[in-house]
C-alpha positions in Angstrom: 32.4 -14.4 71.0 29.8 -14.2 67.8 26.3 -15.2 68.7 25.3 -18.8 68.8 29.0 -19.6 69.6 30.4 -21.2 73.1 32.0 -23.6 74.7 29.2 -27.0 74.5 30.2 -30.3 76.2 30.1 -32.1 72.7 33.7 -30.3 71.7 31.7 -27.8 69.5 32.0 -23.8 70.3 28.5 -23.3 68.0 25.0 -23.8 69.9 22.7 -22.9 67.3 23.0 -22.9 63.4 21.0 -19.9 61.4 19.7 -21.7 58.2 20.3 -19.5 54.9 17.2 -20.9 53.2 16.3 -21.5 49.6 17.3 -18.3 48.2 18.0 -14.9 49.4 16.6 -12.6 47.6 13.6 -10.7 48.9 11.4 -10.6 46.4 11.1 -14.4 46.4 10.4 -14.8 49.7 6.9 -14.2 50.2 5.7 -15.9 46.9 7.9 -18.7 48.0 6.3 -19.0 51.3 2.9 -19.5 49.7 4.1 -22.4 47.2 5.5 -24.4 49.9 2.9 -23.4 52.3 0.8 -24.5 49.7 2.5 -27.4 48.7 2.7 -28.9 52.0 -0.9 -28.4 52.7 -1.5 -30.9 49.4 0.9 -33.4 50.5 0.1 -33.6 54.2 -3.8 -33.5 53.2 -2.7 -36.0 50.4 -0.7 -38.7 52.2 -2.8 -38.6 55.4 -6.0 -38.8 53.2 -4.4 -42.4 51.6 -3.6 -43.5 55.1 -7.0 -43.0 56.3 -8.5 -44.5 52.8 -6.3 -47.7 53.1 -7.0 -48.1 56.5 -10.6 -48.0 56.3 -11.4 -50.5 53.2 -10.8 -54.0 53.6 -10.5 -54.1 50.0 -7.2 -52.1 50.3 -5.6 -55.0 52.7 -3.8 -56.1 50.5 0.6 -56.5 50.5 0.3 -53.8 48.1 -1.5 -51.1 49.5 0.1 -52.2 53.3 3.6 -51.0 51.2 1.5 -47.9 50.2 0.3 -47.1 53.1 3.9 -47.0 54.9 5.3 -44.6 51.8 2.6 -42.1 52.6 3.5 -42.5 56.2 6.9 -41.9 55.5 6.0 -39.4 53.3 4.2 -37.0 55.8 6.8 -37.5 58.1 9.6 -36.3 56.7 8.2 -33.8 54.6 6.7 -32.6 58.0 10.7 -33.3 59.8 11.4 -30.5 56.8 9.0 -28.0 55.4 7.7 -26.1 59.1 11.0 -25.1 59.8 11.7 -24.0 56.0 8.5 -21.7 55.9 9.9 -20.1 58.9 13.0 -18.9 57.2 10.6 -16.8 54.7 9.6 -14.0 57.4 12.4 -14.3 59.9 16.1 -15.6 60.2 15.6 -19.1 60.5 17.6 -20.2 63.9 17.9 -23.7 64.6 19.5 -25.0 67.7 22.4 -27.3 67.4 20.3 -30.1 69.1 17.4 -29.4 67.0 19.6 -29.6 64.2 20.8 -33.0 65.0 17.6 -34.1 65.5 16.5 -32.8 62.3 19.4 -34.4 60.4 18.3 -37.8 62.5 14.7 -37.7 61.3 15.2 -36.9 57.6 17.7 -39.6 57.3 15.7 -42.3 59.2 12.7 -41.2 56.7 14.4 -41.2 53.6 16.6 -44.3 53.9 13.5 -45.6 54.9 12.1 -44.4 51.7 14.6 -46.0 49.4 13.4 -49.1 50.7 9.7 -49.1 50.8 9.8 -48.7 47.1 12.7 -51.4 47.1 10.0 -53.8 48.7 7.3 -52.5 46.5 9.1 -53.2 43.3 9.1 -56.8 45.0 5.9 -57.0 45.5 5.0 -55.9 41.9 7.9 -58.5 40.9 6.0 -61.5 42.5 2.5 -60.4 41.7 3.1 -60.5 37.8 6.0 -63.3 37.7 4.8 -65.8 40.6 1.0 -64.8 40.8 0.3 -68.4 41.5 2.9 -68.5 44.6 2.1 -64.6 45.3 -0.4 -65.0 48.7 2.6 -67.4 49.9 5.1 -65.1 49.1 4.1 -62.1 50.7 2.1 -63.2 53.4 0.8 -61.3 56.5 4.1 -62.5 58.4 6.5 -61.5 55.4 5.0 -58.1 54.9 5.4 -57.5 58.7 9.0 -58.6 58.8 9.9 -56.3 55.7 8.1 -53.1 56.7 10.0 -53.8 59.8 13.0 -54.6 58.1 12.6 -50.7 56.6 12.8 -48.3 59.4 15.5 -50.8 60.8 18.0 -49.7 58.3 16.4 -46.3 58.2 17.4 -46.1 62.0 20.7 -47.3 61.6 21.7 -45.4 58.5 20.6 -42.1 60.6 22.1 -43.5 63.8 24.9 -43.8 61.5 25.3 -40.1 59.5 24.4 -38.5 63.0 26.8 -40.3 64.4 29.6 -39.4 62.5 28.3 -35.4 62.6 28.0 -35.3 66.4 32.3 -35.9 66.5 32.7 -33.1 64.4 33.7 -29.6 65.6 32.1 -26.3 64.8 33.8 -23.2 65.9 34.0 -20.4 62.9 30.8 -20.0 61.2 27.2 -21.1 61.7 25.2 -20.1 58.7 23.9 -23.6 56.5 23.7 -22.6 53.1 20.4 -24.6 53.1 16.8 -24.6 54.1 17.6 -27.6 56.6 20.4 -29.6 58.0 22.0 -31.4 55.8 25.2 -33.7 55.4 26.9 -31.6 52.3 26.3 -27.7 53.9 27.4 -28.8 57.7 30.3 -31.0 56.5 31.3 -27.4 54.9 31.0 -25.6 57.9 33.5 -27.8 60.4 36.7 -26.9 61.4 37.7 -30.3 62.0 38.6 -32.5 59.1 35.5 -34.3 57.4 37.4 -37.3 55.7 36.3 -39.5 57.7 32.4 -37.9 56.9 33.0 -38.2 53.5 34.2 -41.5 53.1 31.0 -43.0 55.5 28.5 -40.8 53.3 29.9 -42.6 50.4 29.6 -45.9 51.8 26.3 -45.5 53.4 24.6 -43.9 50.8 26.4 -45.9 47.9 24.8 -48.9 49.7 21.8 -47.4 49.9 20.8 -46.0 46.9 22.9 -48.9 45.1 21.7 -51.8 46.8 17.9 -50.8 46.3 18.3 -49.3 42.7 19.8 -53.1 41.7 17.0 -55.1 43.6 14.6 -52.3 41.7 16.3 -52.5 38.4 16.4 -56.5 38.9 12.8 -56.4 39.7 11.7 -54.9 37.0 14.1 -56.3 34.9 12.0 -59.5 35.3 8.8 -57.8 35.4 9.2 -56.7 31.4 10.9 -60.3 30.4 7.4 -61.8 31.9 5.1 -59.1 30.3 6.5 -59.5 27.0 5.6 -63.2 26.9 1.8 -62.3 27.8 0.0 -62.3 24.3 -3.2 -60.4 25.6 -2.8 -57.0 24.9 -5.2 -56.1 27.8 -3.0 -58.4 29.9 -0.2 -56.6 28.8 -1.8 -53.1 29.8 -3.0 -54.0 33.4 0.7 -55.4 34.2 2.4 -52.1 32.4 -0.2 -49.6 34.8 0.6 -51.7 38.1 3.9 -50.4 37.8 4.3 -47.2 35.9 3.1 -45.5 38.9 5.6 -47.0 40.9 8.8 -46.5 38.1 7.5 -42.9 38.2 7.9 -42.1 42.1 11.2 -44.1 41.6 12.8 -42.5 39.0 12.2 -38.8 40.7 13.0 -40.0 44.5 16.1 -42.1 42.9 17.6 -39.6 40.4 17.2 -36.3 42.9 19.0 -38.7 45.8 22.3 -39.6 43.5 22.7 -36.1 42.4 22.9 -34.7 45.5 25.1 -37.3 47.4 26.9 -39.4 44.7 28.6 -36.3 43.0 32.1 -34.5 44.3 31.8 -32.8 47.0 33.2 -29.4 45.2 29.6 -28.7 43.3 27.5 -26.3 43.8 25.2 -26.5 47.1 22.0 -24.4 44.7 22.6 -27.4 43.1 21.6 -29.3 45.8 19.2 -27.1 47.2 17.0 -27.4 44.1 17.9 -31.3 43.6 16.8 -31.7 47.6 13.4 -29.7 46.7 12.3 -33.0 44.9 12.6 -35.9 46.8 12.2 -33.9 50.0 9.3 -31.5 49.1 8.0 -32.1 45.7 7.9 -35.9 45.9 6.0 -36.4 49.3 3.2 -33.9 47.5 3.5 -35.8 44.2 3.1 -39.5 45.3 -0.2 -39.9 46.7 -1.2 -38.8 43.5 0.8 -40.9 41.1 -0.7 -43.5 43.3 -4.2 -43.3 43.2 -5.0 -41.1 39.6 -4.9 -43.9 37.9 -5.8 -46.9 40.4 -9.4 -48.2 40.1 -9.1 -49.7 43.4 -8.5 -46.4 45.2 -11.1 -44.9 43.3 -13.7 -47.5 44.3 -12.7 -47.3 48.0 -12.5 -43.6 48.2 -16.5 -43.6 46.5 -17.8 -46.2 49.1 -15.7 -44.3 52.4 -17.5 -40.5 51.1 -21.0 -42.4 50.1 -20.9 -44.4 53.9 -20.2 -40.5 55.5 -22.5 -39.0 53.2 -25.4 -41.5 54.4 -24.0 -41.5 58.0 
């Protein structure tokens, strides 16, 4: 028998999975290691840094920046669920136990499903603020925030219970390389020796809901949003509705667009495809959100000037 390959009790001859990476070729692999060492440095420093600044001004507790503060929480988990075990991969052959692997696939799909929906409930909450600002502190009070951030990881958890699920009744006997720098659905459904129909047809479902679902309540949202801004006849009026959400239709457009590409095409594409479409709502968005976020934001500017002025003085 081939390393990494035995008889396990879940039906599956492979115990550990060596993961290919991004690319292959040499010369790549140390200036790739610094870029996503470095990128992951910005987007853990990043996200945790909005956690803490939210958390910390009063001014910030508010339904919008409660939404906020779960997407960079989300953020700096499953960028964290990803990019360790990637760097590794640069100096070494990247092994990965098939438990570890499970576990991996478990955490990235909790975190992104969750994803999809924190900016489904943020569009909401930019939806109410500019079309029922009268009704707004009713709408979205403490006990309705609560019940849709929990509302979030619950169909995070069960998407991933889900896709896990349906990968622990496969068998893998033949061989263990991913074509990948993590596991994934597309490069393990590749790698069984047991039919993946039944795989295919539940990634389908489960992602077609959510990414479709979301993307309508999104589209919806904003749909409304633009019908209300266009009857504002203040041209500043008009500007502070169109920055509340830009930020917010940029991080969706880049999370949304990279997701469908890589799970809503046929399966026969090409997995680089998906390697590089992964890269951006896996590596490249986490790093990229705190700061479409707060650039811009006067609010997070303010709070960030009176947190480093009180440590300053302190």
């Amino acid at each position: 028998m081939s390393q990494g390959t035995m008889t396990s009790g879940n039906g599956s001859s492979v115990t550990e999975f060596v993961l290919l990476g991004l690319t292959e070729q040499p010369e790549l692999q140390l200036p790739l290691f610094f870029l996503f060492s470095g990128i992951y440095v910005v987007s853990t420093l990043g996200n945790l840094g909005l956690i803490v600044l939210i958390g910390l001004n009063p001014q910030l507790h508010t339904p919008m920046y409660y939404f906020l503060f779960h997407l960079s929480f989300i953020d700096l988990c499953y960028s964290s669920v990803i990019i360790p075990k990637m760097l590794m991969g640069f100096s070494k052959q990247n092994i990965i136990s098939y438990g570890e692997c499970m576990a991996q696939l478990f955490f990235f799909c909790f975190f992104v499903i969750g994803e999809c929906y924190i900016l489904t409930t943020m569009a909401y909450d930019r939806y109410v603020a500019i079309c029922k600002p009268l009704l707004y502190k009713v709408i979205m009070s403490h006990h309705m925030c609560l019940m849709m951030a929990v509302g979030v990881y619950a169909m995070g958890y069960f998407g991933a219970m889900i896709h896990t699920g349906c990968m622990l009744r496969l068998t893998f006997c033949d061989s263990n390389a991913i074509n990948h720098y993590m596991c994934d659905i597309p490069p393990l459904l590749q790698l069984s020796c047991t039919s993946t129909s039944i795989n295919e047809m539940v990634v389908f479902i489960v992602v077609g809901i959510n990414i479709t679902v979301p993307s309508l309540t999104i589209f919806t949202s904003y749909t409304l949003i633009l019908s209300s801004i266009s009857s504002i006849h203040s041209a500043g009026g008009k500007s502070k509705a169109f920055s509340t959400c830009s930020s917010h239709i940029i991080a969706v457009s880049l999370f949304y667009g990279s997701l469908t590409f890589t799970y809503l095409k046929p399966s026969s594409d090409s997995i680089g495809q998906d390697k590089v479409a992964t890269v951006f709502y896996t590596i490249l968005g986490p790093m990229m959100n705190p700061f479409i976020y707060s650039l811009k934001n006067k609010d997070v500017h303010i709070a960030l000037r009176k947190t480093l002025k009180k440590r300053i003085l302190s």
